[in-house]
Structures are given as structure tokens and as C-alpha cells.
mmCIF file of the N, C-alpha and C atoms, coordinates in Angstrom:
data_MODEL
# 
_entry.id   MODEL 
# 
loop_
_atom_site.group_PDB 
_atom_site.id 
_atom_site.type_symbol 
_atom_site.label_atom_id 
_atom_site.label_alt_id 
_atom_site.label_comp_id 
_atom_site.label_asym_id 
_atom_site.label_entity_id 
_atom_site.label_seq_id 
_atom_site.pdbx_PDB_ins_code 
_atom_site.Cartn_x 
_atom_site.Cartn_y 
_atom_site.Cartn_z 
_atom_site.occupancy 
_atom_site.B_iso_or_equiv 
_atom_site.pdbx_formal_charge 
_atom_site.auth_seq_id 
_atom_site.auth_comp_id 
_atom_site.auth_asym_id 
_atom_site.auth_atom_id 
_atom_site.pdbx_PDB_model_num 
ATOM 1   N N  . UNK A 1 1  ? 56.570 53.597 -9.858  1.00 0.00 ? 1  UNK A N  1 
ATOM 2   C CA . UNK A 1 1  ? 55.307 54.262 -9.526  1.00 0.00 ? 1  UNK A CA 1 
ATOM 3   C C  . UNK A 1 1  ? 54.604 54.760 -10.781 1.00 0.00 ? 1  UNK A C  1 
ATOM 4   N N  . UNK A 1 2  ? 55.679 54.914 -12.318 1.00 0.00 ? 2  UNK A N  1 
ATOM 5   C CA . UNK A 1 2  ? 54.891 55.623 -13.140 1.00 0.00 ? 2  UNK A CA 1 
ATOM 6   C C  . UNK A 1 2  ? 54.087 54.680 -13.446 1.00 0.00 ? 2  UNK A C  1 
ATOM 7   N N  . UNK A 1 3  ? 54.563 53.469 -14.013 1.00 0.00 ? 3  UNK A N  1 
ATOM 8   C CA . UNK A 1 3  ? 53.339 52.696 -14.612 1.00 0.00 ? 3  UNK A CA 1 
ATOM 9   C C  . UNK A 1 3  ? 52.578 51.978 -13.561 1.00 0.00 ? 3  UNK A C  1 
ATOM 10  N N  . UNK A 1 4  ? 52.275 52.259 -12.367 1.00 0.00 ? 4  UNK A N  1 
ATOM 11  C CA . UNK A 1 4  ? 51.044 51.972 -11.753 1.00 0.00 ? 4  UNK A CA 1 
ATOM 12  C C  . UNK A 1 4  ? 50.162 52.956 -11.760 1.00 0.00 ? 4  UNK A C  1 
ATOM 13  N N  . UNK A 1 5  ? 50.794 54.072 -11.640 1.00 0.00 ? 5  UNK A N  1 
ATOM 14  C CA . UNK A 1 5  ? 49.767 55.480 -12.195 1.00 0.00 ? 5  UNK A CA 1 
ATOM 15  C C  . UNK A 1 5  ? 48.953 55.355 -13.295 1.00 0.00 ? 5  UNK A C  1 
ATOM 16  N N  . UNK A 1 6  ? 49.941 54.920 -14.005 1.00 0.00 ? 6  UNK A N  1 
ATOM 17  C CA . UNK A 1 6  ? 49.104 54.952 -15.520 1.00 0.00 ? 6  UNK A CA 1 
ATOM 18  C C  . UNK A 1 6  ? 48.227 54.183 -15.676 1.00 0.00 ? 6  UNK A C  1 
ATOM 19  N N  . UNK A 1 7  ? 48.205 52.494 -14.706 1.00 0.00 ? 7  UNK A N  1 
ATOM 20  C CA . UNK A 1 7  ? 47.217 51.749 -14.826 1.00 0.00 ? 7  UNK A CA 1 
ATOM 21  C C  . UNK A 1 7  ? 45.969 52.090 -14.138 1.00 0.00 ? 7  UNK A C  1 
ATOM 22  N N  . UNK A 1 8  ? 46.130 52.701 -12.596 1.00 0.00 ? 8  UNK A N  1 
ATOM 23  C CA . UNK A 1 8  ? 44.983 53.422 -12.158 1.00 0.00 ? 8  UNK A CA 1 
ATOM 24  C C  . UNK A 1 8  ? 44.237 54.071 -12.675 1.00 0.00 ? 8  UNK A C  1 
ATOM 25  N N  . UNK A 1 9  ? 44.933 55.140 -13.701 1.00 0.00 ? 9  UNK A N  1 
ATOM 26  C CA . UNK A 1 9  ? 44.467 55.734 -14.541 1.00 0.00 ? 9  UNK A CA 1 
ATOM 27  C C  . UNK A 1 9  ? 43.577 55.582 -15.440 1.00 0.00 ? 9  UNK A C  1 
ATOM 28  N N  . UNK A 1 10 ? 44.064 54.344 -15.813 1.00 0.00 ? 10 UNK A N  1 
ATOM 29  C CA . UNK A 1 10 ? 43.583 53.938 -16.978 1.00 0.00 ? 10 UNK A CA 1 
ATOM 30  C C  . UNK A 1 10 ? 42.124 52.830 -16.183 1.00 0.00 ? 10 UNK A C  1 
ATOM 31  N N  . UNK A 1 11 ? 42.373 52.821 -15.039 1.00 0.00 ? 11 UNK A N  1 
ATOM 32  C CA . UNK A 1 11 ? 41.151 51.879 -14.498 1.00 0.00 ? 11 UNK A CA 1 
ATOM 33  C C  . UNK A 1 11 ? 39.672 53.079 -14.008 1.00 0.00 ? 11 UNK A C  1 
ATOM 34  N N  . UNK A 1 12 ? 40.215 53.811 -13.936 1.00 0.00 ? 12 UNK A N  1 
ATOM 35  C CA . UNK A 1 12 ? 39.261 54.653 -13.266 1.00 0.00 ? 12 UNK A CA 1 
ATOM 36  C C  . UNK A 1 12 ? 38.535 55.540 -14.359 1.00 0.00 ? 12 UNK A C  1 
ATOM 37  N N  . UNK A 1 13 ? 37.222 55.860 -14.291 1.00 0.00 ? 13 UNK A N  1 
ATOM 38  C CA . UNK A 1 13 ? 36.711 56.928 -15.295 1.00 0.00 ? 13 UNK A CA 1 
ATOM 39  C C  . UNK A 1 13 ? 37.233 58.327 -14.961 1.00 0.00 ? 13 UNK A C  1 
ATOM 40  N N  . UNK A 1 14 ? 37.102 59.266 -15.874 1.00 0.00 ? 14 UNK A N  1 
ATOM 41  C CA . UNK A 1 14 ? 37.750 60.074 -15.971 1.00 0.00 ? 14 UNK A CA 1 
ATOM 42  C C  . UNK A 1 14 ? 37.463 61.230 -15.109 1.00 0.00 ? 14 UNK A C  1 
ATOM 43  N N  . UNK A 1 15 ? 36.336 60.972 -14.134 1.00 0.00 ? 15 UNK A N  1 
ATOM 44  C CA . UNK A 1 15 ? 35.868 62.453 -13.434 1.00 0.00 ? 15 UNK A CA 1 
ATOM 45  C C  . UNK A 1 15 ? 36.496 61.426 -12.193 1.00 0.00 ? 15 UNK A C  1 
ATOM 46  N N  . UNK A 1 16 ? 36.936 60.258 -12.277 1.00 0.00 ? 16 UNK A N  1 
ATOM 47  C CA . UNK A 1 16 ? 37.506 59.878 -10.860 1.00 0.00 ? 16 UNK A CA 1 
ATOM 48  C C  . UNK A 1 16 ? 38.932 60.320 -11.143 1.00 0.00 ? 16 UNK A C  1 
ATOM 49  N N  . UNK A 1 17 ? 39.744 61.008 -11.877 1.00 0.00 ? 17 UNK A N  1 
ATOM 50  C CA . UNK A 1 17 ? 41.016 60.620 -11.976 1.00 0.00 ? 17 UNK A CA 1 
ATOM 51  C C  . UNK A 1 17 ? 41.950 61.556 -10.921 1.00 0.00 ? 17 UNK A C  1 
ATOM 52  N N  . UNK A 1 18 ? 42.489 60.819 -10.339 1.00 0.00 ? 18 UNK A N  1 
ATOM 53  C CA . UNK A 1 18 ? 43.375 61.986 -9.410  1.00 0.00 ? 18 UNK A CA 1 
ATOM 54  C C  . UNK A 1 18 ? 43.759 63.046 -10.000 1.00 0.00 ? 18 UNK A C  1 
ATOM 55  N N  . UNK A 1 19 ? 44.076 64.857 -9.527  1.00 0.00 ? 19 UNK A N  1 
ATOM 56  C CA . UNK A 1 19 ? 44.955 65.712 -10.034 1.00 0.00 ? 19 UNK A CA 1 
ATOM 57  C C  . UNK A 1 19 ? 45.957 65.593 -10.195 1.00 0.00 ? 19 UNK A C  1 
ATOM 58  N N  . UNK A 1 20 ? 46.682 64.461 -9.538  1.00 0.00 ? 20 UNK A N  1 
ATOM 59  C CA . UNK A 1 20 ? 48.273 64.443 -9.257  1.00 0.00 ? 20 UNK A CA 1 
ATOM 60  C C  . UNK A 1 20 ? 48.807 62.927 -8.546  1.00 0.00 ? 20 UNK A C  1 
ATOM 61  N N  . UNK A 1 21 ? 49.752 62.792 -9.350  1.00 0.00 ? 21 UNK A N  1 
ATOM 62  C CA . UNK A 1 21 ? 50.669 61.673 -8.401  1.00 0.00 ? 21 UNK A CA 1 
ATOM 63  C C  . UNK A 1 21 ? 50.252 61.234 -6.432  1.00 0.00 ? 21 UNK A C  1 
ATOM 64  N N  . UNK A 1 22 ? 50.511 62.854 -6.252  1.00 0.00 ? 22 UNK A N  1 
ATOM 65  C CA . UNK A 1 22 ? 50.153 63.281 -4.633  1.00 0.00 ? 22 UNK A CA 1 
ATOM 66  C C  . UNK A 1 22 ? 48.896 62.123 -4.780  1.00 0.00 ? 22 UNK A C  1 
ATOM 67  N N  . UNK A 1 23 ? 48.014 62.520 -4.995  1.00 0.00 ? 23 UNK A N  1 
ATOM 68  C CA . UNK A 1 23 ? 46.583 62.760 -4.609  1.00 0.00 ? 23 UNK A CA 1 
ATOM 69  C C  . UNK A 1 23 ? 45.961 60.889 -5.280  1.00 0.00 ? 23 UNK A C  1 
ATOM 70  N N  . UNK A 1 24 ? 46.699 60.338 -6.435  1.00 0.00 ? 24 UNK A N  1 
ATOM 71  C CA . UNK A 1 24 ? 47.017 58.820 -6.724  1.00 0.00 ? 24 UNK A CA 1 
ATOM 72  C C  . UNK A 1 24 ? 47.476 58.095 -5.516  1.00 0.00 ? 24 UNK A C  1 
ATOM 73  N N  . UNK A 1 25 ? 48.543 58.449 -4.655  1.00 0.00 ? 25 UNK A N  1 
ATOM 74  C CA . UNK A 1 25 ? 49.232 57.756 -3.568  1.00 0.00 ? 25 UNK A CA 1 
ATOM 75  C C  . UNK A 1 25 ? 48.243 57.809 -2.597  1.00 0.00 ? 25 UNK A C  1 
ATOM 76  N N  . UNK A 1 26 ? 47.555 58.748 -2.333  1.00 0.00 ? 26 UNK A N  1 
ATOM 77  C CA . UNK A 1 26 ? 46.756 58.936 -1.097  1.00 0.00 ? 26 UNK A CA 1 
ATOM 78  C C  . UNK A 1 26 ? 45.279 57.921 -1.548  1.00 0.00 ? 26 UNK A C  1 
ATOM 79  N N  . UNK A 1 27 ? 44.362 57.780 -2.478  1.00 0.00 ? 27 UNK A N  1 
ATOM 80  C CA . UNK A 1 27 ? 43.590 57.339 -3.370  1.00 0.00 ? 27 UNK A CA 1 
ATOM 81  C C  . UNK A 1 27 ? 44.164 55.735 -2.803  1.00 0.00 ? 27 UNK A C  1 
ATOM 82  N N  . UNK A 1 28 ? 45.122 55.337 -3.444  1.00 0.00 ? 28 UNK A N  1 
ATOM 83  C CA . UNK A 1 28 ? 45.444 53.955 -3.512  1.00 0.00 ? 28 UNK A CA 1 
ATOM 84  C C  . UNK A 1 28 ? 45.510 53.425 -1.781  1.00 0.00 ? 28 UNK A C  1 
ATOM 85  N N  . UNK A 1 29 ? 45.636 54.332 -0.682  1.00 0.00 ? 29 UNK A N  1 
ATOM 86  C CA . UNK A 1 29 ? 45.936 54.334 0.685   1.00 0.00 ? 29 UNK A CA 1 
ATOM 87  C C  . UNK A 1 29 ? 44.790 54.301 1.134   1.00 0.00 ? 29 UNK A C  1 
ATOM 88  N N  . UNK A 1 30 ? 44.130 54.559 0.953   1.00 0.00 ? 30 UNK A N  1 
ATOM 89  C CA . UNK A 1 30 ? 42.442 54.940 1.624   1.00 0.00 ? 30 UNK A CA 1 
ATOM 90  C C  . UNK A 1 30 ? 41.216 53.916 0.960   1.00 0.00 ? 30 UNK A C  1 
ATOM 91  N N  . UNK A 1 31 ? 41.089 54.160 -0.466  1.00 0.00 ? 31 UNK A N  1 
ATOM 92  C CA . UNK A 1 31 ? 40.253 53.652 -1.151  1.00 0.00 ? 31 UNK A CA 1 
ATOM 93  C C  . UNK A 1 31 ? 40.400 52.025 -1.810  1.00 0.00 ? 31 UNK A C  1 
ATOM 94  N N  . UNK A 1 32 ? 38.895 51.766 -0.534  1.00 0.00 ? 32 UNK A N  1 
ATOM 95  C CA . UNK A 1 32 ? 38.985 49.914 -0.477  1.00 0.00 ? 32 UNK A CA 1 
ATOM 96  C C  . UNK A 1 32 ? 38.338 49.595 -1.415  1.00 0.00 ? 32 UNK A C  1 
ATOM 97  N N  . UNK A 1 33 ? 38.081 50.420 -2.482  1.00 0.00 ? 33 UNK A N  1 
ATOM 98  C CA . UNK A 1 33 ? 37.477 49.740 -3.808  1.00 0.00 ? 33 UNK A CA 1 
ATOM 99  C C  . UNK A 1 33 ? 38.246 49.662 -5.251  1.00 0.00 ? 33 UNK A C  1 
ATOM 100 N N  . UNK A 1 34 ? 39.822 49.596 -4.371  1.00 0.00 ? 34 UNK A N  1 
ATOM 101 C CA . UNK A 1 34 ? 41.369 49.914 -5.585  1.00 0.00 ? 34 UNK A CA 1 
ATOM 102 C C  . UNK A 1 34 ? 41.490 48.433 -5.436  1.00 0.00 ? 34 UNK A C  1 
ATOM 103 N N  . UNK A 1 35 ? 41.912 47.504 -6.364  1.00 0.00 ? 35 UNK A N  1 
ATOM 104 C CA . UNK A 1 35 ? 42.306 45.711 -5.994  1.00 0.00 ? 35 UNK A CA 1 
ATOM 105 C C  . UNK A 1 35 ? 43.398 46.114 -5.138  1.00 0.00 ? 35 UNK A C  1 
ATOM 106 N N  . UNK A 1 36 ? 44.129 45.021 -3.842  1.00 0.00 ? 36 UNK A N  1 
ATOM 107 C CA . UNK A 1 36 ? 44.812 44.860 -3.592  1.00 0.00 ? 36 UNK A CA 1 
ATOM 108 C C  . UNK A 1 36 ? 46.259 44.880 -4.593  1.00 0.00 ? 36 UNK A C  1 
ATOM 109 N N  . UNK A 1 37 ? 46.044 44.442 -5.735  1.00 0.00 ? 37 UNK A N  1 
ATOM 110 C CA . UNK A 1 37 ? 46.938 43.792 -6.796  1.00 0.00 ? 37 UNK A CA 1 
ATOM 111 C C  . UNK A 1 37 ? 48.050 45.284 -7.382  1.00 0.00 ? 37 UNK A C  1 
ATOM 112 N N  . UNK A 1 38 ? 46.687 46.295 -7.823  1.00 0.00 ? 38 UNK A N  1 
ATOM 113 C CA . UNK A 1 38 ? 47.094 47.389 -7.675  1.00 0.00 ? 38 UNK A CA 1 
ATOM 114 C C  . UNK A 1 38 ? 48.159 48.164 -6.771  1.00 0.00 ? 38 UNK A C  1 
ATOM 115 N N  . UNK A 1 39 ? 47.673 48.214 -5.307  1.00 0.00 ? 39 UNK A N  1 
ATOM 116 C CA . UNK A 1 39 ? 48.795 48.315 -4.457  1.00 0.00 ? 39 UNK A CA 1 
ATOM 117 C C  . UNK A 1 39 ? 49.717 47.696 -4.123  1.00 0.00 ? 39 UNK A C  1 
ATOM 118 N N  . UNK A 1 40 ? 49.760 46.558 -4.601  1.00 0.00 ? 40 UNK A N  1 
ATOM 119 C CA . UNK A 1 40 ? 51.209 45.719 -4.433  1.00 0.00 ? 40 UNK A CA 1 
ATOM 120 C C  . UNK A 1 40 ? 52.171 45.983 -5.690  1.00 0.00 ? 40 UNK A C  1 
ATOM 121 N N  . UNK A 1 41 ? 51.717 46.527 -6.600  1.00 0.00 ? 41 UNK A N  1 
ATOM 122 C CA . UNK A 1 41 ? 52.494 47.092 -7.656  1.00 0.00 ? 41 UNK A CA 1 
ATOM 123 C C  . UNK A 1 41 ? 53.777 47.804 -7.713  1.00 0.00 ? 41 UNK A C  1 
ATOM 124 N N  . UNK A 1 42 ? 53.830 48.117 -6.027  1.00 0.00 ? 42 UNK A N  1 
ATOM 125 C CA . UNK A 1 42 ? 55.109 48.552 -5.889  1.00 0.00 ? 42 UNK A CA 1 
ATOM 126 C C  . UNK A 1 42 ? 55.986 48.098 -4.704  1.00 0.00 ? 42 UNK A C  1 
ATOM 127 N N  . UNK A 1 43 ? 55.627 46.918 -4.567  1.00 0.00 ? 43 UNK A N  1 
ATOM 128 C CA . UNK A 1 43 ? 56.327 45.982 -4.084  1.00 0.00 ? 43 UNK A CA 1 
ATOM 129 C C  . UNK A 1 43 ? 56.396 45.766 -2.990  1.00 0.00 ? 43 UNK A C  1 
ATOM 130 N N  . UNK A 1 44 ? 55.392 45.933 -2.542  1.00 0.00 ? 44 UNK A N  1 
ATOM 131 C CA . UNK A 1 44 ? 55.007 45.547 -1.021  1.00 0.00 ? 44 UNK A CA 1 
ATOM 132 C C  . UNK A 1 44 ? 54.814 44.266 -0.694  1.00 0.00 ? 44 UNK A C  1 
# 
């Protein structure tokens, strides 16, 4: 999970960036403008 964090991270500008891990997981669950590719990052 860390280094998909870090890539989100690193994809998103900085006033988008989640506060927290929490709040990354929920982000990647909801938001249909994350690639699929992204969420398969952890092996779905």
C-alpha cells in the first residue's frame, strides 16, 4: 500500500493530497477520475 500511496501522491496536485492513508483508501474507492491501474496496485 506504501508505494501506491506514494504514487497517488505523487499524481495528484498538492491541495488534492489526502491527509492520511485513511482518507487515500477512501479517495481511490470513490473517485472515478483515479486510473483503474492505480487501484489494481494492490492486487485486485
Amino acid at each position: 500500500m506504501t508505494l501506491l500511496t506514494i504514487d497517488l501522491y505523487g499524481a495528484l496536485p498538492e491541495s488534492e493530497r489526502p491527509a492520511s492513508v485513511d482518507k487515500t483508501v477512501t479517495l481511490m474507492s470513490v473517485d472515478p477520475n483515479i486510473p483503474f491501474s492505480l487501484q489494481s496496485g494492490s492486487g485486485a
